[in-house]
Structure formats: structure tokens, C-alpha cells
C-alpha positions in Angstrom: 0.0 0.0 0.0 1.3 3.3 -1.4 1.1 6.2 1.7 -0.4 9.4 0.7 2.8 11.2 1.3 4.4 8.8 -1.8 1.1 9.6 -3.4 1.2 12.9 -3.1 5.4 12.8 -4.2 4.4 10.8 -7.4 1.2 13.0 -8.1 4.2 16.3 -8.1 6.5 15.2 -9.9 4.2 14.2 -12.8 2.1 17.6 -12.5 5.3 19.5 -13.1 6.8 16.9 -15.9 3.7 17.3 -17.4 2.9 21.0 -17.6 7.1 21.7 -18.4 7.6 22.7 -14.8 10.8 21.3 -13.4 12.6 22.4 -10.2 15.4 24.8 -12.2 12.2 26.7 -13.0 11.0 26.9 -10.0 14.5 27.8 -8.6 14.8 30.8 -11.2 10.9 31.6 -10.1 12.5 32.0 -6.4 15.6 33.7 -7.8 13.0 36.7 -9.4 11.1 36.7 -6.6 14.3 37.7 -4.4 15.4 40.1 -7.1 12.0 42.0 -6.8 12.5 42.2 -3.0 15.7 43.6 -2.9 14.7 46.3 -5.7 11.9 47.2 -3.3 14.0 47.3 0.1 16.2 49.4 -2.3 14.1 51.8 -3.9 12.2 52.2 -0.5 15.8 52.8 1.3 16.8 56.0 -1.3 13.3 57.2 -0.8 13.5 57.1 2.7 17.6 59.0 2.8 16.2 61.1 0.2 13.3 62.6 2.2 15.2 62.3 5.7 18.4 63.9 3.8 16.7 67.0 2.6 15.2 67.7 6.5 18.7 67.0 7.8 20.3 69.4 5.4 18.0 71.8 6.5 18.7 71.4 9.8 21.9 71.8 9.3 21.9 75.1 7.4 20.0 76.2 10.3 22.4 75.5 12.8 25.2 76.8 10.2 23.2 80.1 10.0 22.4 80.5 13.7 26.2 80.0 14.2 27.5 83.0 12.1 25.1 85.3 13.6 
């Protein structure tokens, strides 16, 4: 008697032989997915130095202004 976890293994591996999907496509499908996430961390990251850089540079010129008074 075959155990549904076999079943299930056999039933997998068939699906993805079947419809072309094979682990190095599924690996490449992770690899994009990773990509995507880092772009996002990244453009989220300049976004975020960009807006706190302009209020910091302005803080600064006003310290640098107060000081030559």
C-alpha cells in the first residue's frame, strides 16, 4: 500500500513533468522573486535618505546660520 505522502510525491512530480515545470524553473521563479525584493528594500531605502536627507540638510543650514550670527 502506497502512503499518501508517496502519493502525493508521485502525483508532483508528474504535475510538473507534465505541464514543463521542473525544479530549475521553480529555482529561477524564487531567484525573481528575491530580485523583486531587494529592488523594493532598495528603492524604499533612497526614498527614505532622500526625504530624511533633505530635513537633515536643512537642519543643518540652520544650525550653520544661527552659528554665524
Amino acid at each position: 500500500m502506497v502512503g499518501r505522502y508517496e502519493m502525493g510525491k508521485w502525483a508532483s512530480r508528474w504535475a510538473m513533468g507534465k505541464w514543463g515545470f521542473t525544479e530549475d524553473s521553480e529555482r529561477g521563479a524564487a531567484l525573481v522573486e528575491w530580485g523583486l525584493l531587494v529592488v523594493l528594500i532598495a528603492v524604499v531605502a533612497i526614498l527614505a535618505l532622500t526625504l530624511a536627507g533633505e530635513e537633515v540638510s536643512g537642519m543643518y543650514s540652520g544650525i550653520a546660520s544661527s552659528l554665524d550670527a
